[in-house]
C-alpha positions, -999 to +999 in steps of 0.1 A: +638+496-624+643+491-665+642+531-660+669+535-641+691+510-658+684+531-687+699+564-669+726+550-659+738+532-686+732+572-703+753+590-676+779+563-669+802+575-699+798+617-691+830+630-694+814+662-675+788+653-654+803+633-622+782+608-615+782+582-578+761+558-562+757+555-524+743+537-500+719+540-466+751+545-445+765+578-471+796+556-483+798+559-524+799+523-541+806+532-575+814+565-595+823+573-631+857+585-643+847+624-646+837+625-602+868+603-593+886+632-613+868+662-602+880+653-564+915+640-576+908+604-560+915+571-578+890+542-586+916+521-558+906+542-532+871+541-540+871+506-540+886+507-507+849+516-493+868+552-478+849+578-497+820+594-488+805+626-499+799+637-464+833+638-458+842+657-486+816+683-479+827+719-456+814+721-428+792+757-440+775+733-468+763+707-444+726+723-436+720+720-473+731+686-472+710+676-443+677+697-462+690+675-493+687+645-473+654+648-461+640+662-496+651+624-504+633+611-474+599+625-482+602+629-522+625+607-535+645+638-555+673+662-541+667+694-560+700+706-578+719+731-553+754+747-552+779+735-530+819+729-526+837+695-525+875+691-508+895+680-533+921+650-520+948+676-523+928+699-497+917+729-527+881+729-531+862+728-561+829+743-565+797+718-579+763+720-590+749+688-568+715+666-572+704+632-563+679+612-567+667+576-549+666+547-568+636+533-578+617+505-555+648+513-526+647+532-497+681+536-491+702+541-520+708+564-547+727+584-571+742+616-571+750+642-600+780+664-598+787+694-619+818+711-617+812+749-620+852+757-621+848+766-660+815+783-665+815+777-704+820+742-697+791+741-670+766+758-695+781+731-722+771+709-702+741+719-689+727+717-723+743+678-725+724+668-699+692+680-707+684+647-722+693+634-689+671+652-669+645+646-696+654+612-685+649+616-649+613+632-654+604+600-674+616+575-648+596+590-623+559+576-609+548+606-591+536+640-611+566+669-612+546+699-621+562+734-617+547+767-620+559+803-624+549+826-594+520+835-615+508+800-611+514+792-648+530+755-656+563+753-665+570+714-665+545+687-669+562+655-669+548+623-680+534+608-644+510+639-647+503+639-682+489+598-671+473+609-640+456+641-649+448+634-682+465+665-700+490+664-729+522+685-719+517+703-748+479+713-735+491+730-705+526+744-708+516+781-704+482+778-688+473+781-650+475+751-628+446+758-607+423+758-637+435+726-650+440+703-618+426+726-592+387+719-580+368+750-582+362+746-544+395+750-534+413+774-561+412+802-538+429+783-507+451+778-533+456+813-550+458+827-513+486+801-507+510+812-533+506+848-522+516+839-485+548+819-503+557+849-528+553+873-502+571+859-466+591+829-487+569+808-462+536+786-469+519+761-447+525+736-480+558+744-486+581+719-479+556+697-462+537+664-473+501+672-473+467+658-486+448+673-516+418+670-531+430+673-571+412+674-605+418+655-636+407+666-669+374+653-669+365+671-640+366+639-617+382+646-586+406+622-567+429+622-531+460+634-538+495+636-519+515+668-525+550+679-517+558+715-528+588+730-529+603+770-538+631+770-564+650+805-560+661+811-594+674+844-613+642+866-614+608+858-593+604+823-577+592+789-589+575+761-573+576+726-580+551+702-566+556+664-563+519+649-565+509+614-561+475+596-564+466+580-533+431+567-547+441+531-539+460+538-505+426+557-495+406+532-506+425+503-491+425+522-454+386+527-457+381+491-466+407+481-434+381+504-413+354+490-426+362+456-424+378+463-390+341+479-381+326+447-393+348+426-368+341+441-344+303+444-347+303+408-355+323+404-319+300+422-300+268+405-318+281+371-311+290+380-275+254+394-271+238+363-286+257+341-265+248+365-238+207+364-244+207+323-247+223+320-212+197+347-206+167+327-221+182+295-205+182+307-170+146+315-178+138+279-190+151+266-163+131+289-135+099+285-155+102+248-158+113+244-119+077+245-106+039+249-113+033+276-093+034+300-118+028+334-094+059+322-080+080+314-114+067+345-129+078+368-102+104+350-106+109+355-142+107+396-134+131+392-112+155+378-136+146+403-163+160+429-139+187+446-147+196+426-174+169+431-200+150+462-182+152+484-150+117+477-140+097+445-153+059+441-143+041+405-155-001+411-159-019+381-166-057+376-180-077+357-156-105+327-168-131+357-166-108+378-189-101+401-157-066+419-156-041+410-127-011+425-118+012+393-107+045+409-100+064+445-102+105+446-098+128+471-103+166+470-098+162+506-075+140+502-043+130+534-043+115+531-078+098+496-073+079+513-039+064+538-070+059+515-095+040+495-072+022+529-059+018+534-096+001+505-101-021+499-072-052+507-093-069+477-107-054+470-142-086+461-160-090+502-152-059+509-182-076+527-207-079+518-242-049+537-257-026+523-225+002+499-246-003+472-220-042+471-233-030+479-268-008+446-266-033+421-253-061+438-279-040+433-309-020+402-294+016+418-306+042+434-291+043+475-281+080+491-287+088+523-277+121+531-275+112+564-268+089+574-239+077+613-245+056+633-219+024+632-244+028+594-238+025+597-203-002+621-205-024+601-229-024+571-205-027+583-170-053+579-148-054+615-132-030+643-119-018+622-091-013+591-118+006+614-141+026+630-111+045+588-097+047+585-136+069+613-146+089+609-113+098+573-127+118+589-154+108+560-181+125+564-209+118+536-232+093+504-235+086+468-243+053+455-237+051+417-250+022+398-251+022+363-231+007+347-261+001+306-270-010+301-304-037+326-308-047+328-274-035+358-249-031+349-217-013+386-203+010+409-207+050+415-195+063+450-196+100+461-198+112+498-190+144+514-187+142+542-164+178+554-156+208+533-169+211+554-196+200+526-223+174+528-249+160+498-265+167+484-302+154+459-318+176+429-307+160+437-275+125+434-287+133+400-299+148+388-265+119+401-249+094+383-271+110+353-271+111+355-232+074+365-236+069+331-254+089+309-230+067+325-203+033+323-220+040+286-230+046+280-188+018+295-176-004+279-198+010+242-191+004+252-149-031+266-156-035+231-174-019+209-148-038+227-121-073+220-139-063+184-142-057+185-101-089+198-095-110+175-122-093+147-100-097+162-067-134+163-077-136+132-092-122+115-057-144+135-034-175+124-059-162+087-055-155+091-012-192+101-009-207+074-032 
């Protein structure tokens, strides 16, 4: 803002170079002498709130207005361009115009206005306000770098000089692409200018796009660019308005990420809450009765479909034999083969079957992926291998029903067709419903010894 104070403290007393402010709505709030001149209205009027530049302009300049306007909108600069004013007396008087938006506003600025009546007096002038446009280059943030249609740099104003980490003096002269250009993209770029020399067209050419530029170190950064074609005597010009958008990138990854996070912290604290009802309704089942055929099947029940499509529950008998206790699966049609599957006696599994590798090792099998060599290694014969693939299984938990360092079965989880595959927050629920069931059937097992110790003990005592 000190910037701008400074410029127009240094145009306020031209005696040349018209100079107006104006706001969002297009009415001018203040001018200097030399504008109020050039259209022959007085500093009452202008006070009066009545002038505006639109209305001075013909109607055959408006389109450049408008383009003027919108080079504001998405730059912040209105490159110089020839036009006629209405004087007050109705003659018209032709002007160089520019504008430019004051700094930290979006809706006002200032206006320069060159009167081109007296040729000698424009080019006197011109060179007057070199200083001034000097000026203008300073007080801007974003880079203003223009090249020659040979892609050489013509201006290389301070924002660039800070932001590229070039010296003016280092690049006046030399190509742009080699200097702020990654080798990557130099040729996009070459072919780019060629479009624009050759049709006056170019996909970056008067549109804000996104760069990846170059600074001198050879560190590349996200960039902002706004190119534009000057159409002066001889072959063209371009001028590009670039801006580092480092921080604005990185602030919109962090908002993603952190908006990631949320949300993955949502959904983990939904599922927790989620598997404790789960493991809750399962306490309560398991602690309902000690018939533990009945809570176990139970239990399987319950696992299906929330933790698995199919659940079967084997437990180890006193002798160390194998018995299935209960298969369920949430499709009909699958249970009836799950249960053909399984109508072998279990203690039959072979060594490399997961259900035998769990109770050997007393730890949990995960496969979250079920393959065909899988199904192969474990089956009992053609027909075995034939209800197996027709299952579909896709993916496995087999959890040992484990108290201490005793194993007391096995309870297997599969997904067959729901389209789910399980993770490892899974293999944790499972477990820990392993546990709450291994605990249970334990404590019956116990209970029902102590029945029959006293059943005995009370048929020994009727006989004595």
């Amino acid at each position: 803002m000190n910037k701008c104070k400074g410029i127009l403290r240094c145009l306020a007393g031209s005696n040349v170079l018209g100079l107006f402010l104006w706001d969002v709505h297009g009415n001018i709030t203040e001018a200097n002498d030399a504008f109020l001149n050039m259209v022959g209205y007085t500093r009452e009027e202008l006070l009066s709130g009545r002038l505006r530049s639109r209305d001075m302009t013909p109607e055959e300049y408006r389109r450049l207005d408008e383009k003027g306007l919108r080079d504001l909108a998405e730059t912040g600069v209105c490159a110089p361009f020839e036009k006629e004013y209405v004087r007050k007396d109705g003659s018209r008087v032709p002007i160089l115009f520019g504008a430019i938006m004051l700094e930290g506003s979006q809706h006002s600025g200032i206006s320069f206005v060159l009167d081109l009546t007296n040729r000698d007096k424009v080019q006197k002038a011109l060179s007057e306000s070199e200083a001034q446009r000097e000026a203008i280059l300073e007080a801007s943030f974003d880079c203003i770098i223009t090249i020659d249609h040979e892609g050489k740099i013509l201006e290389f104003n301070p924002a660039a000089e800070n932001t590229f980490g070039y010296r003016r003096s280092e690049v006046i002269g030399e190509e742009m692409a080699e200097r702020i250009i990654p080798p990557a993209s130099r040729e996009r770029h070459w072919a780019g200018i060629r479009h624009a020399l050759a049709t006056g067209e170019g996909k970056v050419l008067g549109r804000r796009i996104e760069i990846t530029a170059m600074r001198a170190d050879g560190s590349e950064f996200p960039a902002e660019l706004k190119m534009t074609r000057l159409f002066l005597k001889g072959p063209p010009a371009f001028t590009g308005f670039i801006r580092d958008i480092s921080e604005r990138k990185w602030i919109e990854q962090e908002r993603h990420r952190l908006s990631f996070q949320e949300r993955i912290a949502r959904t983990e604290t939904e599922e927790a809450r989620r598997h404790m009802a789960f493991l809750s309704e399962a306490g309560t089942l398991l602690a309902s009765s000690l018939d533990y055929e009945t809570t176990l099947a139970g239990i399987a029940r319950l696992a299906v479909p929330y933790l698995a499509d199919g659940c079967v529950i084997d437990i180890l008998e006193e002798n160390q034999t194998l018995r299935r206790l209960a298969v369920a699966a949430a499709d009909p049609a699958k249970e009836a083969l799950g249960r053909k599957l399984f109508h072998r006696d279990p203690s039959d599994l072979n060594g490399q079957h997961p259900i035998r590798r769990a109770l050997q090792i007393g730890k949990s099998i995960f496969l979250p992926e079920i393959t065909d060599e899988m199904l192969v290694s474990v089956a009992w014969d053609d027909e075995h291998l034939k209800i197996a693939r027709s299952l579909g299984l896709k993916s496995a938990i087999l959890a040992p029903l484990r108290v201490g360092e005793r194993t007391l079965g096995a309870i297997s989880f599969v997904l067959i067709d729901s389209g789910r595959r399980y993770r490892t927050a899974d293999l944790e629920l499972a477990e820990n419903l392993a546990r709450q069931a291994g605990a249970a059937l334990q404590n019956a097992r116990r209970c029902r010894g102590s029945w029959k110790e006293i059943r005995a003990h009370k048929r020994s005592k009727d006989r004595l």
